[in-house]
C-alpha positions in Angstrom: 13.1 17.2 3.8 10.3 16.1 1.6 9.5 12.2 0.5 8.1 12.1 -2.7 5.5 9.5 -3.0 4.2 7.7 -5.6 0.8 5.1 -5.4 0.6 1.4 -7.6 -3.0 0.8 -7.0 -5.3 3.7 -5.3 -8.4 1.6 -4.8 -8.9 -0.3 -1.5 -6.1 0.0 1.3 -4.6 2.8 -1.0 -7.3 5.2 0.0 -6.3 4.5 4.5 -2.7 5.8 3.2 -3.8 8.4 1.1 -5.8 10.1 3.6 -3.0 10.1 6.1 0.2 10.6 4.6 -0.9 14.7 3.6 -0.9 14.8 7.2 2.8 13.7 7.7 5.2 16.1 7.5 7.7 16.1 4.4 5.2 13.6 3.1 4.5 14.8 -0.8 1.9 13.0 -3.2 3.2 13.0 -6.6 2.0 10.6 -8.5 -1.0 7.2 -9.2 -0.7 4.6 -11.0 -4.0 2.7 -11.7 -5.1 0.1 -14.2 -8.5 2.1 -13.9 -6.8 5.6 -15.2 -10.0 7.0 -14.1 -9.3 6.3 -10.6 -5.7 7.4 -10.5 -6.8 10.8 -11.7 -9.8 11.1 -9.3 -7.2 10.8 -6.7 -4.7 13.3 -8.5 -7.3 15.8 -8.6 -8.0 15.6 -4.7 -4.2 15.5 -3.7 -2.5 16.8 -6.6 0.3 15.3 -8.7 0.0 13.0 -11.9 -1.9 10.0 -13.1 -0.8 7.3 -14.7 -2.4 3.9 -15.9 1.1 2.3 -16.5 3.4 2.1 -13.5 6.4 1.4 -15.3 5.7 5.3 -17.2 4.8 6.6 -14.3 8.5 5.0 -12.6 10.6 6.3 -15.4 9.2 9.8 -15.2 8.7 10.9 -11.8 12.0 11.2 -9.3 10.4 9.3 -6.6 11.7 8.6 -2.9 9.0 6.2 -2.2 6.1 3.8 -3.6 3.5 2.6 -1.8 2.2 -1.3 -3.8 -1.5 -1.5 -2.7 -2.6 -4.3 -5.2 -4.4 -7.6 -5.4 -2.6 -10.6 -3.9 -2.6 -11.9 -7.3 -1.1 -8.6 -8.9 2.6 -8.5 -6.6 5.5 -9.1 -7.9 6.6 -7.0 -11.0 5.9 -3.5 -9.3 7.9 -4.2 -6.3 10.6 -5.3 -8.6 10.2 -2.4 -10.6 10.2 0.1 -7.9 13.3 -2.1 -6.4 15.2 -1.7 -9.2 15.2 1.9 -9.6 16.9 1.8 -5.6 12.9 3.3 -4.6 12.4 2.8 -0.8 8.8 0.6 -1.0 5.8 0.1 1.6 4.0 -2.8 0.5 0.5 -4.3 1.7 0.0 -7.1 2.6 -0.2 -10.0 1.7 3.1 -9.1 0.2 2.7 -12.5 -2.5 0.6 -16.1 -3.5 4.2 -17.7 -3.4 7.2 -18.0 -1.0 9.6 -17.5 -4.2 8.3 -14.8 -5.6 8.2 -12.9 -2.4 12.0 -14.3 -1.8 13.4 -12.8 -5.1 11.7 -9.6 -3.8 13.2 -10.2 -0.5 16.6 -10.6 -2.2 16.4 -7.7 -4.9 15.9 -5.5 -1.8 19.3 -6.9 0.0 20.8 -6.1 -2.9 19.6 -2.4 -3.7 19.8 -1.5 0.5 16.2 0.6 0.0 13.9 0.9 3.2 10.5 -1.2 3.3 7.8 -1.6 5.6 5.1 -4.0 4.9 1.3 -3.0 6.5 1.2 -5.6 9.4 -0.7 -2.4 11.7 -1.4 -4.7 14.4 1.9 -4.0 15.2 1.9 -0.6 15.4 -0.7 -0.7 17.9 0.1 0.7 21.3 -1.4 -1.8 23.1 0.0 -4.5 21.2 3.8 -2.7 22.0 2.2 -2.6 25.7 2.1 -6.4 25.6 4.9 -6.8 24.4 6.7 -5.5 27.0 4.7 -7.5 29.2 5.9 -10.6 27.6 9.8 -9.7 28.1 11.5 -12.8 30.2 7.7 -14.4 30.2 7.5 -17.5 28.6 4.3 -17.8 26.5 2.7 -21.5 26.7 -0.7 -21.0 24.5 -1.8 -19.0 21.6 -5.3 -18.2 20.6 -6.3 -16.7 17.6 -9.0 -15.5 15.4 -10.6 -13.9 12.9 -14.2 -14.3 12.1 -16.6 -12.0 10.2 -18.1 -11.9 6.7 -17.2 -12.2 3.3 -15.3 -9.3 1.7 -17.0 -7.7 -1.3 -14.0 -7.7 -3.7 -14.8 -10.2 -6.5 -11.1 -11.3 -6.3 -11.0 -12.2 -2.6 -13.8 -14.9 -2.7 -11.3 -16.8 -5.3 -8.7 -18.8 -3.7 -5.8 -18.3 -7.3 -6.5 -14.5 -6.4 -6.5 -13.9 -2.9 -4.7 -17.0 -1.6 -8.0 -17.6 1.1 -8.8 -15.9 4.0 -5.8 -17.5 6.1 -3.3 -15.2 3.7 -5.6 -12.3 2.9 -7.0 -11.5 6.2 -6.0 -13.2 9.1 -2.3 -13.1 8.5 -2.5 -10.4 10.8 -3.1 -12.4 13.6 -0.8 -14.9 12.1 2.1 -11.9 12.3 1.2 -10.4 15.9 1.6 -14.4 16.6 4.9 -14.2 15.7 5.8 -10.5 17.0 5.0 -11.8 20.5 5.8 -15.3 20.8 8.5 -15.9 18.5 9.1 -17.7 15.1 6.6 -20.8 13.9 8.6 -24.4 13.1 5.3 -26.2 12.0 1.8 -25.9 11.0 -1.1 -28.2 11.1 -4.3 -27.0 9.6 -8.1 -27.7 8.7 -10.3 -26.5 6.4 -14.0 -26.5 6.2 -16.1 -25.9 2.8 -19.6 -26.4 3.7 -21.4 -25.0 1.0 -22.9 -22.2 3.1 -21.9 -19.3 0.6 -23.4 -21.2 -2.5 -25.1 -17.6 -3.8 -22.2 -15.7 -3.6 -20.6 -16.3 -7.7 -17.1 -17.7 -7.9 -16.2 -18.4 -4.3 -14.5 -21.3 -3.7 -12.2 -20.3 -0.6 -12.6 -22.1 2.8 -15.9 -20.9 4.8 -13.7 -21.6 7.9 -10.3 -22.7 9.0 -8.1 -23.8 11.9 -4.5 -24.1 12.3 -2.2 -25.4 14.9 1.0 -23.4 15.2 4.1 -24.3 17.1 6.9 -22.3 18.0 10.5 -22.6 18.3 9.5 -22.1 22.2 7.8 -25.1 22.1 4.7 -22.8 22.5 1.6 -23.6 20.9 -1.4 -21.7 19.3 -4.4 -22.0 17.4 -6.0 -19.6 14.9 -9.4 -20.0 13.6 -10.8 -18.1 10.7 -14.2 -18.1 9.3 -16.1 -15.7 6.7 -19.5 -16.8 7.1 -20.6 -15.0 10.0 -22.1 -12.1 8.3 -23.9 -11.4 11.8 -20.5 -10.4 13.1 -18.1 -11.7 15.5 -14.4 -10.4 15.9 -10.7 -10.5 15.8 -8.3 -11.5 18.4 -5.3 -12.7 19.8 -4.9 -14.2 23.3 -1.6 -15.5 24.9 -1.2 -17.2 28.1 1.2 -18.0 30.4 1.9 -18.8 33.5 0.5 -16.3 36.0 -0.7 -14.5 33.2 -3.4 -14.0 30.1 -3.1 -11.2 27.7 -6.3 -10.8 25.6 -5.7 -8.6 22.6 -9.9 -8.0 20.9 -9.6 -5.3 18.4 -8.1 -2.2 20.4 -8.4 -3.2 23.8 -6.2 -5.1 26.1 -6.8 -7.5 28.7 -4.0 -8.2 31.0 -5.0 -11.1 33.5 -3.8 -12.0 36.6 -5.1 -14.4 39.6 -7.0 -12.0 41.0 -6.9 -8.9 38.9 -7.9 -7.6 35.8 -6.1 -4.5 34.2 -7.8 -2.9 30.9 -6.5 -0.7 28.3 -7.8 0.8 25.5 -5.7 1.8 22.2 -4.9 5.3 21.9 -3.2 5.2 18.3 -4.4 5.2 14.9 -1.8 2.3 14.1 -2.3 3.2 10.3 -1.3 6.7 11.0 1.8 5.0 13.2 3.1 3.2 10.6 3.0 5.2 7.7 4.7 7.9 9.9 7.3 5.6 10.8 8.1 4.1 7.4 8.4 8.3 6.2 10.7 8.7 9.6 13.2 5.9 8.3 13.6 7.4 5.2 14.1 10.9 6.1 16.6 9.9 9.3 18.3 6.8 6.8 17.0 4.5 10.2 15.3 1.3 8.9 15.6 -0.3 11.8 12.6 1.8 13.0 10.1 0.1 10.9 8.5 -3.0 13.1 7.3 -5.0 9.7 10.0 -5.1 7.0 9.5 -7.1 3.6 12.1 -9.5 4.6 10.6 -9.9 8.4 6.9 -9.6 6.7 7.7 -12.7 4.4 8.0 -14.7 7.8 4.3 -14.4 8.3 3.5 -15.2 4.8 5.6 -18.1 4.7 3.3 -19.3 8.3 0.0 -18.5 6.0 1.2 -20.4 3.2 2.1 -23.5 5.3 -1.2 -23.2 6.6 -3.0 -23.4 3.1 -0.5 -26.5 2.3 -1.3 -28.4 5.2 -4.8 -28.0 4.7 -4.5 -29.5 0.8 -2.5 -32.0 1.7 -3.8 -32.9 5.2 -0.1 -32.8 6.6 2.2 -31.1 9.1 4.3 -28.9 7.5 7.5 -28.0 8.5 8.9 -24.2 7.8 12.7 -23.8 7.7 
């Protein structure tokens, strides 16, 4: 059985699926969309198929079983309606929207229509990150600690808050989502942000040079997450959980499980890019969504947790998530 694919966007992300999904079998390229037409048929010529600068043409005249939506924050919306509405099963990066309503109306257009999504949450398609959460089964997490701290993106639109939504919902919502994978859904967020005026050279930026937010769960767990992108020297991503008797250290693609005494280490074994994209293709060939880890309407959890986070820091307030 072959899925017939079809790209909105092929800069950026686009180019992590399109290098592994000729790899999948039944996987077919097809066709590009790009506002850039120029880009789209750079990548037609290297996998074959059609380019298109117009994805509504290129929806209408290709018979299409799924569309992968790698765009701009900014840019979601009217594609994944688009592709919705023409019952076309969708993978979607992340972050999926800048609003919880237009990423609800997605969320509900895809109810309605019954097509398979995945959204690119890959942290969760790590082995190690399914390791601990089998570890965590009957443990109850008390503490969270998050991060993720490097340097500034190059993309022009990710240094402008309107564009990218910040850092918190552009980048670290992955840690914000393996947060939630492992210890369960957020009721409140309470967050800070810094603007120091470090990245004054860089043009347009106005997003936060660093961030932390408080997270508690319907556990009664807590966590923090810190994010900075100032630290052009380097420092890492992470997510640590600890309990009692117990400390998992997620850094990257090791694992650190922690107990009095002993240390036990694991290193990932799995491209989770080439795990999720082979999943999402799996669901749609064996009609089993429930194989996917990240779907849109699970995905718009974690966005709803970033968004919060932005709020609270604007505001200076709690904020409560229903």
């Amino acid at each position: 059985m072959s899925i017939r694919i079809g790209f909105v966007g092929t800069g950026g992300i686009a180019g992590m699926h399109l290098n592994i999904l000729p790899n999948i079998d039944g996987a077919e390229l097809v066709a590009f969309s790009d506002l850039i037409l120029e880009r789209a048929q750079a990548v037609a010529e290297r996998h074959g198929g059609r380019a298109y600068d117009d994805y509504h043409v290129m929806l209408d005249k290709e018979e299409l079983d799924a569309v992968y939506v790698c765009l701009p924050p900014f840019a979601h919306g009217d594609a994944e309606i688009s592709v919705i509405d023409k019952g076309i099963n969708l993978f979607v990066e992340k972050p999926q929207a800048l609003d919880n309503i237009t990423a609800q109306d997605i969320a509900n257009r895809i109810e309605d229509r019954g097509v398979t999504t995945a959204v690119g949450y890959n942290w969760r398609y790590l082995d190690i990150t399914e390791r601990a959460k089998n570890l965590l089964v009957g443990v109850q997490p008390s503490l969270g600690l998050g991060y993720w701290i490097g340097n500034t993106p190059g993309a022009p639109w990710w240094r402008k808050k309107s564009e990218s939504g910040g850092q918190i919902v552009e980048q670290t919502t992955h840690v914000y989502d393996c947060a939630r994978y492992l210890m369960g859904e957020v009721v409140s967020v309470y967050a800070s942000g810094a603007k120091t005026g470090l990245m004054h050279d860089i043009p347009d930026y106005d997003v936060e040079d660093a961030s932390t937010a408080s997270l508690t769960f319907e556990s009664g767990a807590v966590a923090t997450i810190l994010s900075s992108c100032v630290a052009e020297q380097g420092y890492g991503t992470g997510l640590h959980i600890i309990s009692r008797g117990m400390t998992i250290k997620i850094e990257g693609n090791k694992l650190a499980v922690e107990r009095e005494g002993e240390t036990v280490r694991y290193t990932g074994k799995n491209n989770p890019y080439q795990t999720e994209n082979e999943t999402f293709i799996k669901a749609i060939k064996t009609g089993d969504p429930s194989i996917v880890k990240s779907n849109y309407s699970d995905g718009i959890k974690s966005l709803a947790v970033t968004l919060a986070a932005n709020q609270s820091i604007e505001t200076g307030k709690v904020v409560e998530l229903t």
